[in-house]
matplotlib code that plots the C-alpha trace (Angstrom):
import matplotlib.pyplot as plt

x = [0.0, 1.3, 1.9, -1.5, -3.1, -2.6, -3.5, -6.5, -8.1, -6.6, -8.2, -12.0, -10.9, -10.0, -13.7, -14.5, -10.3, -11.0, -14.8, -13.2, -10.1, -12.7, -14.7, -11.8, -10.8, -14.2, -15.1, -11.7, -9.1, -9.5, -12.4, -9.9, -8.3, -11.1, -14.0, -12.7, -13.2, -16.7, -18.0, -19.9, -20.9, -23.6, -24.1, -25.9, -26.6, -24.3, -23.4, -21.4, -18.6, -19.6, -16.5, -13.8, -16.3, -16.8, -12.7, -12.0, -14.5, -12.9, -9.4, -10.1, -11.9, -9.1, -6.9, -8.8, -11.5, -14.4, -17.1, -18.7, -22.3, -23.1, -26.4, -25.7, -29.1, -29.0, -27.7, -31.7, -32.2, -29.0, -30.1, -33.1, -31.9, -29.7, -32.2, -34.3, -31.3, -31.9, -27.6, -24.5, -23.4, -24.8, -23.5, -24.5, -22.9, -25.4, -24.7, -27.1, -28.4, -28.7, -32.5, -32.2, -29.5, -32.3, -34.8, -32.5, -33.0, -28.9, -26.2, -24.6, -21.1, -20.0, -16.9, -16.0, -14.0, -13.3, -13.9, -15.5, -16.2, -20.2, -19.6, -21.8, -21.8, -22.9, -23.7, -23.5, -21.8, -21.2, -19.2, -15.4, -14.4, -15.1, -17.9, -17.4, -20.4, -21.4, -22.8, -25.8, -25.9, -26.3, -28.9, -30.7, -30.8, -31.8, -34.6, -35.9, -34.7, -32.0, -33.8, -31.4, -27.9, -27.4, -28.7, -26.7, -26.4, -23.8, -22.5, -21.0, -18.9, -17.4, -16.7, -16.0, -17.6, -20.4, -23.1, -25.9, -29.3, -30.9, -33.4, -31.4, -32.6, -31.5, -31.0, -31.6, -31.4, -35.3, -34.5, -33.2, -29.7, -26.3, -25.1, -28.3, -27.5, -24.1, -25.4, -28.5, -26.5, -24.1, -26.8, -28.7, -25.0, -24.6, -28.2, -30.5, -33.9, -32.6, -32.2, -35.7, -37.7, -36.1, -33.3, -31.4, -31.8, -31.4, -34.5, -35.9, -38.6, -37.3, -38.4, -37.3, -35.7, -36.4, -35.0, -32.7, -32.2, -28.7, -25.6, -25.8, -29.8, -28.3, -25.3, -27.5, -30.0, -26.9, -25.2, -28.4, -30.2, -28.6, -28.5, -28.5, -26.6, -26.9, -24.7, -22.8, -19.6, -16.7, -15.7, -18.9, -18.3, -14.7, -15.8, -18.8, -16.4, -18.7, -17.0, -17.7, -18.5, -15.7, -17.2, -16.8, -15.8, -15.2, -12.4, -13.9, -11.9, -13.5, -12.2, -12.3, -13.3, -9.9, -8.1, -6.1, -9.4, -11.0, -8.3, -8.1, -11.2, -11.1, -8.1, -9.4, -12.0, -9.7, -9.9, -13.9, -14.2, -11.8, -14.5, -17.4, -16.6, -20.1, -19.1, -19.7, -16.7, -19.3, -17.9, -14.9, -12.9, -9.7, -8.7, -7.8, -10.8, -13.4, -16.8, -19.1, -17.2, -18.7, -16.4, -19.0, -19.5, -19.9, -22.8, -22.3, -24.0, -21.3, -22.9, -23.1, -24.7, -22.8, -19.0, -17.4, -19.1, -18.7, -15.0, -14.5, -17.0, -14.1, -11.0, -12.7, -13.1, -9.2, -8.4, -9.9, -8.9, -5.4, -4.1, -7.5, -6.5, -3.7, -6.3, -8.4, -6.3, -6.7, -10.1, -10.5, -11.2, -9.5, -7.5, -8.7, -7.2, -5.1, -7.2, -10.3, -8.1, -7.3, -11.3, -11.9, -9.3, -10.9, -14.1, -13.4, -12.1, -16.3, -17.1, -18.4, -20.1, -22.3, -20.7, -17.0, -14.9, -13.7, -10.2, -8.7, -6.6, -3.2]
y = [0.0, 3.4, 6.1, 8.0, 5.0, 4.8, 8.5, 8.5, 5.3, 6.9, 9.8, 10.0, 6.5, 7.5, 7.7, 10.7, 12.6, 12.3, 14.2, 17.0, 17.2, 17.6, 20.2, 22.3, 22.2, 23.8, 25.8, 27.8, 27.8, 31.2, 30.7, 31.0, 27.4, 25.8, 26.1, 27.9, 24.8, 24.4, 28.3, 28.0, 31.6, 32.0, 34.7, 35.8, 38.3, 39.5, 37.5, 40.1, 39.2, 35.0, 33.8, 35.8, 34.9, 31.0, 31.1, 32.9, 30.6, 28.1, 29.0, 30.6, 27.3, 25.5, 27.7, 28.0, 25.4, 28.2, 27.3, 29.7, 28.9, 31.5, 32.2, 33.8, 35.6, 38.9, 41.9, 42.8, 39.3, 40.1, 43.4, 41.6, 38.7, 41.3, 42.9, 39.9, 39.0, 35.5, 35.6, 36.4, 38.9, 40.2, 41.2, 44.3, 46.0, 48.7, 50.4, 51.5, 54.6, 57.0, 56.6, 52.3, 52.7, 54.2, 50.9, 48.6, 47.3, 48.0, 50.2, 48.6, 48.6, 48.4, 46.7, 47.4, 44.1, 44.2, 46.2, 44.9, 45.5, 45.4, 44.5, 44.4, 40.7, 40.3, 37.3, 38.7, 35.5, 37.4, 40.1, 39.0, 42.5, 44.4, 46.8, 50.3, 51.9, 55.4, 56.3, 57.4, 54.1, 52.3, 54.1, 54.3, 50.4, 49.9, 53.0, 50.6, 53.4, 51.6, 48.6, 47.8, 46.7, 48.6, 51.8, 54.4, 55.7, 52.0, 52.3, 55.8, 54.4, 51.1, 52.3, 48.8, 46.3, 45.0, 45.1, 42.8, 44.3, 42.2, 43.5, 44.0, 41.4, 43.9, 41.3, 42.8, 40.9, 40.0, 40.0, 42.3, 43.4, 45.4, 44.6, 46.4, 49.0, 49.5, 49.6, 51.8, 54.6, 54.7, 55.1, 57.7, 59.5, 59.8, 59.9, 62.6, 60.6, 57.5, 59.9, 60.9, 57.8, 55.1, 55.7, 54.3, 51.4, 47.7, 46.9, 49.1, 49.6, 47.8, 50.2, 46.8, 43.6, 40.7, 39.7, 36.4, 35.8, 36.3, 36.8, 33.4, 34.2, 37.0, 34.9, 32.2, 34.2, 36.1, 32.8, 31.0, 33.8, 35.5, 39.4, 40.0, 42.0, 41.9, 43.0, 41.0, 40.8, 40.8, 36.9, 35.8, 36.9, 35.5, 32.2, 32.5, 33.7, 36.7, 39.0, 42.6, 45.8, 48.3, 51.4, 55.1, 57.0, 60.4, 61.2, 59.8, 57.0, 53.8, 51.1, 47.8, 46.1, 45.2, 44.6, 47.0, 49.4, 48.8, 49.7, 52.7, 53.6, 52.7, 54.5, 57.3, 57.6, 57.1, 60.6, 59.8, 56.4, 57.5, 60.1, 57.7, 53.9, 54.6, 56.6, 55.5, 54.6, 54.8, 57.6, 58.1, 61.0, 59.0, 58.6, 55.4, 53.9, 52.2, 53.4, 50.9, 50.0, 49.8, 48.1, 45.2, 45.1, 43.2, 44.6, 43.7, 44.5, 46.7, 45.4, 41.4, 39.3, 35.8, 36.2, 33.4, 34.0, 38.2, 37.0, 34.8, 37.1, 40.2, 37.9, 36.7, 40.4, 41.3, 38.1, 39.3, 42.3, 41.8, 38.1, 37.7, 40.6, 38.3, 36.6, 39.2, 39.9, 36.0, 36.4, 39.9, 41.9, 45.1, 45.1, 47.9, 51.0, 51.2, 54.0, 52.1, 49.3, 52.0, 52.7, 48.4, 48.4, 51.5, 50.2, 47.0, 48.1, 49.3, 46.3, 44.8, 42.3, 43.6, 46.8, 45.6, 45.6, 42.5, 41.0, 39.9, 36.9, 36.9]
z = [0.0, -0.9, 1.7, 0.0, 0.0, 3.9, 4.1, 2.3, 4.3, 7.9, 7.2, 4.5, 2.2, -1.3, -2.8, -0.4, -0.8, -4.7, -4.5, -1.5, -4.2, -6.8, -4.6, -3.7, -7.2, -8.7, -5.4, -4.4, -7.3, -9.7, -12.4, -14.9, -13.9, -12.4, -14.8, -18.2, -19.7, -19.1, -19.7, -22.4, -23.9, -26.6, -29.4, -31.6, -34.9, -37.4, -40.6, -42.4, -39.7, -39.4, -42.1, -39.3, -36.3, -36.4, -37.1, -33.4, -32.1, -33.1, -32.2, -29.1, -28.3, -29.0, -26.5, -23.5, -23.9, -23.8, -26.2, -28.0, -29.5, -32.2, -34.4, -37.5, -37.9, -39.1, -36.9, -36.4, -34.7, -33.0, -31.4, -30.4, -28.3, -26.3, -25.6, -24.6, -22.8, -24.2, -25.3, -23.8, -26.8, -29.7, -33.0, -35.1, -38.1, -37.4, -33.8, -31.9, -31.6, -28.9, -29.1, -29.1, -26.5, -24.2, -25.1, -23.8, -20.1, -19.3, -20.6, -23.9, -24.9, -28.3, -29.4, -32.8, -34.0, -37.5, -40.7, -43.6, -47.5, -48.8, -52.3, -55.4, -56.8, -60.0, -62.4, -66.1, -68.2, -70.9, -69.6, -68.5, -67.5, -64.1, -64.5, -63.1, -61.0, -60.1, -57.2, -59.6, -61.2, -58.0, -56.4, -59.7, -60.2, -56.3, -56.9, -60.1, -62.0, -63.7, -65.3, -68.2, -68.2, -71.3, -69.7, -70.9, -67.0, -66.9, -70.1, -70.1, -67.0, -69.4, -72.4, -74.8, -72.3, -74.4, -72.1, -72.5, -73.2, -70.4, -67.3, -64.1, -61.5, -57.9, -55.1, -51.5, -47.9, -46.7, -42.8, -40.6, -41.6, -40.7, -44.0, -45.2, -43.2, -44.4, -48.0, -47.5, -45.0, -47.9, -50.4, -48.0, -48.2, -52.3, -53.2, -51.5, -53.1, -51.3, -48.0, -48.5, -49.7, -48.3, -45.2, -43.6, -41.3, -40.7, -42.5, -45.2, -47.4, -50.8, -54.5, -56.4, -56.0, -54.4, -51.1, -49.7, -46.0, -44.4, -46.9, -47.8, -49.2, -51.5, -52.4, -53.0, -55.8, -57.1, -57.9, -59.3, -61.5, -64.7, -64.9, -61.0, -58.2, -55.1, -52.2, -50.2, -47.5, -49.5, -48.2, -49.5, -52.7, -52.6, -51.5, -54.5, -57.0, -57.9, -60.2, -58.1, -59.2, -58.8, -57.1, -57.9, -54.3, -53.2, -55.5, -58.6, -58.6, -59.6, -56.6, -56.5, -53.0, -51.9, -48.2, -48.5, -50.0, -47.0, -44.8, -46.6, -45.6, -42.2, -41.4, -43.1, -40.2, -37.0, -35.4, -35.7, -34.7, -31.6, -30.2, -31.4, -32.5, -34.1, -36.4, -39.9, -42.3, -46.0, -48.9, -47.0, -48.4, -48.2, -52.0, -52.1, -50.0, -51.3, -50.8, -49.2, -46.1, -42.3, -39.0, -37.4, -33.2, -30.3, -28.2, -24.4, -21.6, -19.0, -15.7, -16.2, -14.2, -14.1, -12.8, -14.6, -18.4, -18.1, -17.2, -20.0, -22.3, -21.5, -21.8, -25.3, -26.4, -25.3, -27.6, -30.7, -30.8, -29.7, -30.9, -33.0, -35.4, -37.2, -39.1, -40.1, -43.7, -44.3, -44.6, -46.4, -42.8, -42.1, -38.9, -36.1, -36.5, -33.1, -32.1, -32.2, -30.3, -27.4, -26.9, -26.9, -24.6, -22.2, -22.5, -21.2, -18.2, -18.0, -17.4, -14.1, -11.9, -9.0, -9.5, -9.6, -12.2, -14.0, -13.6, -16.5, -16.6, -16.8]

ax = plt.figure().add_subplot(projection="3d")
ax.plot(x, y, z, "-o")
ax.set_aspect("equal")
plt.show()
């Protein structure tokens, strides 16, 4: 008999030293060695970010053994489910306002995570070139005013692309939607009749098109039916191989929805984003950014109430946008601009249980 063997009969027998072992284990070590492998956090909203998301769930998983469960929805059913308080996190491209702020039962925090491009997939067969769009041209074939690709509004932008003489098919998203917002507060920005008529918002009232559910819907109808454009996240068009529009910005340039585009128009809006992470990054003035850009967010309540998932919830957040960020050019996000990093990094430090701040792990 071993010398634990004697201890553990002298003193409980070894059935009862294993379960106080066990006991002491989960009751009185730190929650970040005792249970991290069993906090399970859950999600919900966005899928303009889900091709960068489901890859830091995985790898974050993979780390720490925290499982994250995440509902690509729609950034509307995300705000929704916060505010039901039926998730742990929700994800928005389209922040909240001041006004929805007030609706919701706590104080929200947003964490901007990565920036994103909203490209214009198209399915033309015929047509092996990029097509360049105006501002004009876009609003006009999301007004219904634009019904021909041959529309002279197109062609004056392509001179020898032979443009087929075929009705335009627009393809919008049916369900709640910050990639809709993105789209519609850049339209609301070029075109004063969009402003007017239509908005901006997560879900809008559509002049034409039909509608598909989550990026993959709009992916989905671009892919299957002739003659249509839809807008998508730029990774779901890569994945797709959709040829994409190249866009006309500020300076009149016609830009192609790039990495290195969209982190041109990001870091065109830094000083903003510093005083208000809300800020919107659309028509940037920066001359090499393309046009149709917007950063996605986490939306977190600042008082939580469970200590061990608002710890692993804040240690997640410091992840992605520290260690997270070196994967974000693999799959066609733009990195945070560091001052937009700083404010993640402040604002976590908001965070609190029963009053108290969080610790982080070390």
């Amino acid at each position: 008999m071993t010398r634990t063997h004697r201890i553990g009969k002298r003193f409980l027998g070894g059935t009862l030293i294993a379960f106080a072992i066990a006991s002491l284990v989960a009751g009185i070590l730190p929650v970040s060695l005792a249970s991290a492998e069993t906090v399970n956090l859950t999600g919900a909203g966005a899928t303009f970010p889900y091709p960068i998301y489901s890859k830091w769930f995985d790898m974050y998983h993979k780390e720490t053994g925290v499982q994250i469960n995440y509902q690509s929805i729609g950034s509307g059913g995300g705000i929704q489910q916060v505010k039901a308080g039926t998730v742990d996190f929700g994800a928005s491209d389209a922040p909240l306002s001041n006004a929805r702020l007030k609706e919701m039962p706590r104080n929200v925090i947003h964490f901007p995570t990565v920036a994103g491009a909203v490209v214009l997939a198209y399915n033309l067969p015929s047509v092996t070139e990029p097509i360049h769009l105006t501002p004009d041209a876009v609003a006009g074939i999301y007004m219904g005013k634009i019904t021909m690709w041959n529309d002279k509004r197109i062609a004056a932008a392509n001179p020898g692309i032979a443009l087929p003489g075929a009705p335009i098919l627009p393809v919008h998203r049916s369900d709640g939607s910050g990639t809709t917002y993105i789209f519609v507060s850049y339209l609301s920005d070029v075109s004063r009749e969009w402003k007017e008529l239509v908005g901006a918002n997560t879900s809008v009232s559509w002049p034409a098109g039909i509608g598909g559910k989550g990026n993959e819907g709009v992916a989905g109808l671009v892919r299957q039916t002739p003659n249509s454009i839809g807008y998508v996240e730029l990774a779901y068009a890569k994945q797709n191989n959709f040829a994409v529009a190249h866009i006309q910005n500020r300076s009149g340039k016609f830009v192609e929805p790039t990495l290195a585009s969209t982190t041109a128009a990001a870091a065109g809006a830094s000083a903003a984003l510093a005083k208000d992470v809300r800020t919107p990054i659309v028509n940037s003035p920066a001359p090499d950014a393309y046009p149709i850009a917007g950063l996605t967010y986490l939306l977190v309540y600042q008082e939580q109430k469970d200590g061990a998932k608002a710890k692993a919830l804040r240690d997640f957040i410091a992840w992605a946008i520290s260690e997270g960020q070196e994967v974000a050019e693999g799959l066609d996000y733009a990195r945070l601009p560091q001052p937009v990093v700083q404010v993640n990094e402040a604002n976590l430090m908001k965070l609190t249980v029963k009053g108290k701040p969080i610790v982080a792990s070390k």
